[in-house]
C-alpha positions in Angstrom: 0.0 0.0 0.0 1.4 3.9 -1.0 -0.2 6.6 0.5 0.1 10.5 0.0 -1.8 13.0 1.1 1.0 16.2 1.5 -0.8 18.3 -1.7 -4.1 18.9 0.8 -2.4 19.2 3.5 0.9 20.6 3.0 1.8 24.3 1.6 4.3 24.2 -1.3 7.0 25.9 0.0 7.2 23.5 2.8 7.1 20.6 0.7 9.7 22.0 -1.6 12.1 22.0 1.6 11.1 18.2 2.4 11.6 17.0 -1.0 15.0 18.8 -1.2 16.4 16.9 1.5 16.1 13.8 -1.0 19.2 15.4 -2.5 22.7 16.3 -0.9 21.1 17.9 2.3 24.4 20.2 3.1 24.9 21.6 -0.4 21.2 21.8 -1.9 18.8 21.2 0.5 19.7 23.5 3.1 20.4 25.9 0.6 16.8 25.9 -0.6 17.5 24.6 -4.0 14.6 22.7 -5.7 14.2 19.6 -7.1 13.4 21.6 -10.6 16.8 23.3 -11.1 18.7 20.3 -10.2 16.8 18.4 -12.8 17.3 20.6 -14.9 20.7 20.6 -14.7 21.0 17.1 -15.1 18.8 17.1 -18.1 21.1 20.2 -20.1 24.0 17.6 -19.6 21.6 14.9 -21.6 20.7 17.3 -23.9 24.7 18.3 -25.2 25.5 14.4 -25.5 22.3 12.9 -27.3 21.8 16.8 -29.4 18.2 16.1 -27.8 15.8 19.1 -28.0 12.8 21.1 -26.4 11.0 20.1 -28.4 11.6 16.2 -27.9 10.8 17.0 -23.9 7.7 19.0 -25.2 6.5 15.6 -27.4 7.2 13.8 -23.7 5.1 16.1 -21.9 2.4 16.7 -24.1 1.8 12.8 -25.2 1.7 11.4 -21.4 -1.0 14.0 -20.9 -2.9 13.4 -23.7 -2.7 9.3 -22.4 -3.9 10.4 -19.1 -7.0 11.7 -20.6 -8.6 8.1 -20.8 -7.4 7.2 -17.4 -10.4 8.0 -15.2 -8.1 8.4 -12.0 -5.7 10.6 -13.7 -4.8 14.2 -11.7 -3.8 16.3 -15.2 -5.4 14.7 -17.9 -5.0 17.6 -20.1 -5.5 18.0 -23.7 -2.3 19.7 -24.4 0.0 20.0 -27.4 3.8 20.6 -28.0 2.9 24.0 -28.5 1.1 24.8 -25.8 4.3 23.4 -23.4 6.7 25.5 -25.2 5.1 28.5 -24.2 4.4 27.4 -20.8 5.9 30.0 -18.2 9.9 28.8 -17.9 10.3 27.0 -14.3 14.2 26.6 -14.5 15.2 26.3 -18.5 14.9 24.1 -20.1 11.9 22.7 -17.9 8.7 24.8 -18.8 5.7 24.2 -16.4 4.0 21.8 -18.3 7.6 19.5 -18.3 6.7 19.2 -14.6 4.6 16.9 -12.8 2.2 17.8 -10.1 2.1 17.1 -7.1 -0.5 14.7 -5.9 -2.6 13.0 -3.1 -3.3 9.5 -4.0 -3.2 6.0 -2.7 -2.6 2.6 -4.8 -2.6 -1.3 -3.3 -1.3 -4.5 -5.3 -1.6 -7.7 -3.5 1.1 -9.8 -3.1 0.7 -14.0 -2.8 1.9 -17.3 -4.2 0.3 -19.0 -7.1 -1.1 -21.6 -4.6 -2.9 -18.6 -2.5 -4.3 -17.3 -5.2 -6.1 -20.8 -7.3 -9.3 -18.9 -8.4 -7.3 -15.9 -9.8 -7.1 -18.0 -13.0 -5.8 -15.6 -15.5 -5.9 -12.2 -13.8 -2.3 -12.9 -12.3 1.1 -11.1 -13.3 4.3 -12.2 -11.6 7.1 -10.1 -10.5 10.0 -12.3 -12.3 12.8 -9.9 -11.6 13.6 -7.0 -9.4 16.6 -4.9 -8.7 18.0 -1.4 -6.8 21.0 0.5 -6.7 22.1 3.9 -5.4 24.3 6.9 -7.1 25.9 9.9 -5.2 23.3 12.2 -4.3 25.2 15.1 -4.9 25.0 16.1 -9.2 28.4 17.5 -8.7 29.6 14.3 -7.7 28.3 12.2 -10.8 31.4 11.3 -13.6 28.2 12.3 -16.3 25.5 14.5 -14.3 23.0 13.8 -17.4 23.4 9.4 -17.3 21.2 7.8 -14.6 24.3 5.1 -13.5 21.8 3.8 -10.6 18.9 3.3 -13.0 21.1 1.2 -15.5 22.3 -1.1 -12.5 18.7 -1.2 -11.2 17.7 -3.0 -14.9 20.9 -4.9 -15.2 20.1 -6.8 -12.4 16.3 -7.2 -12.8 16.4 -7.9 -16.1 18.9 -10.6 -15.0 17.1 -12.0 -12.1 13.7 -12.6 -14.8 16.1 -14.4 -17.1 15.0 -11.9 -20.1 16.6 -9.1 -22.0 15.4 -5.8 -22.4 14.1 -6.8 -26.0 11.5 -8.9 -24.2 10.0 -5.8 -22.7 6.9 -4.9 -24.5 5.9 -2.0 -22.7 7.0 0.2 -19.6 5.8 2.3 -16.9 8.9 4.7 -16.1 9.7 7.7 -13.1 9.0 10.9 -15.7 9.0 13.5 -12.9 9.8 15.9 -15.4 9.4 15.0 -19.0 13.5 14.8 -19.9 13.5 12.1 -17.0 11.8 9.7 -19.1 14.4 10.1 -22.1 16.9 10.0 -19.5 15.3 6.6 -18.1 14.4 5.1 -21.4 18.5 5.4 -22.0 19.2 4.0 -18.6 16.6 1.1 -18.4 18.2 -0.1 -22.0 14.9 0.4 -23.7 16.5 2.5 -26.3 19.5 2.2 -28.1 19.0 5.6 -29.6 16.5 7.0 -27.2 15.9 10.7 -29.1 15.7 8.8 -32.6 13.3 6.2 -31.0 11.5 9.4 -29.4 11.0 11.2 -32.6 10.0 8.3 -34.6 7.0 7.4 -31.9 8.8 4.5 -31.1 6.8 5.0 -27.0 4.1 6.3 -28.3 0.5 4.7 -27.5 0.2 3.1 -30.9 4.4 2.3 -31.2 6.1 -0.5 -30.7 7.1 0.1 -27.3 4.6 1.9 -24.9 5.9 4.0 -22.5 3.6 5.6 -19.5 0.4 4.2 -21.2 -1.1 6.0 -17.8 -0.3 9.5 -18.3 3.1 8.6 -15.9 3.6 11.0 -13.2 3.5 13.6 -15.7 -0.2 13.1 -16.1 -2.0 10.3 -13.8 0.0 12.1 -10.7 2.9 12.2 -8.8 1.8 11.3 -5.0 5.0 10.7 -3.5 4.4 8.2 -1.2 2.1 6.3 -3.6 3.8 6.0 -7.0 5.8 3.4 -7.2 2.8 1.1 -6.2 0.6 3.0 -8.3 3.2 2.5 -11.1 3.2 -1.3 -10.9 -0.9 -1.4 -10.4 -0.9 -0.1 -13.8 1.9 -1.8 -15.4 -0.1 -5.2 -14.0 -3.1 -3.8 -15.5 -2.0 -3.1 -18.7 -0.3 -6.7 -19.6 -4.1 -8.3 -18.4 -6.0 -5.5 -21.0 -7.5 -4.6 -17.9 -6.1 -1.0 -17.3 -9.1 1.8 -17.0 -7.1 3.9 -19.4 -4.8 3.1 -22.5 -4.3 -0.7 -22.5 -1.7 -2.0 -25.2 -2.7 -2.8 -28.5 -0.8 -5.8 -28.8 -0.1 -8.9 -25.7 3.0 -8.0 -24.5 4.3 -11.0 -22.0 6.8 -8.4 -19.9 6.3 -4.9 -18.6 9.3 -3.1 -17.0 8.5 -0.8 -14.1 11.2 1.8 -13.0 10.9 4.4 -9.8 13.4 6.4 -8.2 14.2 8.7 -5.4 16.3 11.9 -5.9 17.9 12.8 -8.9 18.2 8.9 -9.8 19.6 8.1 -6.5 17.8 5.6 -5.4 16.9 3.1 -8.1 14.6 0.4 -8.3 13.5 -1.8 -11.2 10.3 -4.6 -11.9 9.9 -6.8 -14.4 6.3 -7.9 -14.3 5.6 -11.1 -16.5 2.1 -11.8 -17.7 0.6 -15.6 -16.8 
């Protein structure tokens, strides 16, 4: 069970200060820097090595949106375009406001149980198959590539390893977009992508492309309630590979979905593989 209820209950400055702490606590969260500029940072540093553009993050942040708009649960289902992010008010450039996800109250539940608790659940089970974490300096500064999410390609080394599949056999993915260049910056990570901007600009993650990325809207668009997301993530990830998803559901069957969360600025990593039955 995740649980988060800080956007009702909680001013924004005062969870700005809470959610800086996730990063190096003497050099940017007692300094009041926000989560925002430090992604953004880290995102620039993507953008100079891959040539990546605005307008790829705009395509990011105006497509989960637009997938959010059949989930019924979904905080910012907004009918959005590229054009109407790139003239979004500037938050900390490159990030516009609409590159941003919101902050959310929410609460998601999967339940957990071996095959021989479960006998009546016939088809309607998915199995986690593989799992794995790892951590990477919190501090940007500290990072040999500030713009490369080291932790997050660890995380899928090892989960992908522990399910016994490569990341070919992934046929559609639920990833942490917290701002929209973090789910380019995943996608390259997770090893979903060989060229992740090409793959991006040819619709390679789009709804109708051959790998499916935030079918839900992501946090970008379904929500980001911090204490609820990675559980909400693998809900719908489970969802989607049973065509039972309230929202966007895969066009094809896909028999593995990859689920990725992460604390920080990729810090803290962790990686599902979910595996249809």
């Amino acid at each position: 069970v995740g649980v988060e209820a800080s956007a009702t209950h909680l001013d924004g400055k005062t969870v700005g200060v809470l959610l800086s702490h996730s990063f190096d606590s003497w050099t940017d969260g007692f300094t009041g820097t926000g989560s925002t500029s430090i992604y953004a940072l880290s995102i620039l540093a993507f953008m100079e090595r891959t040539k990546a553009t605005a307008n790829d993050l705009a395509r990011v942040a105006a497509r989960n949106r637009q997938n959010a708009r059949a989930n019924p649960n979904a905080h910012l289902p907004l009918d959005i375009r590229e054009e109407d992010v790139a003239v979004s008010p500037v938050v900390s450039s490159p990030y516009r406001r609409l590159d941003c996800s919101p902050l959310s109250d929410g609460a998601a539940c999967v339940i957990l149980g071996r095959p021989e608790d479960l006998p009546d659940a016939g088809s309607g089970r998915v199995r986690i198959s593989g799992t794995g974490a790892a951590n990477d300096r919190a501090r940007l500064g500290d990072r040999p590539d500030p713009g490369r999410f080291r932790a997050k390609e660890a995380a899928a080394r090892r989960a992908l390893a522990a399910a016994g599949i490569t990341a070919d056999a992934i046929g559609l993915a639920e990833v942490y977009d917290s701002y929209s260049g973090a789910q380019l910056q995943a996608l390259e990570a997770l090893g979903l992508a060989s060229d992740v901007v090409a793959d991006e600009r040819s619709g390679r993650f789009a709804s109708c492309g051959e790998l499916p990325v935030n079918l839900s809207g992501g946090l970008l668009g379904q929500g980001a309630p911090v204490g609820a997301t990675g559980v909400a993530q693998v809900l719908a990830a489970a969802q989607q590979l049973l065509g039972s998803f309230p929202g966007l559901n895969p066009r094809s069957g896909p028999g593995h979905a990859l689920v990725d969360s992460h604390g920080g600025i990729a810090t803290n990593c962790a990686v599902s593989i979910l595996e249809r039955q």
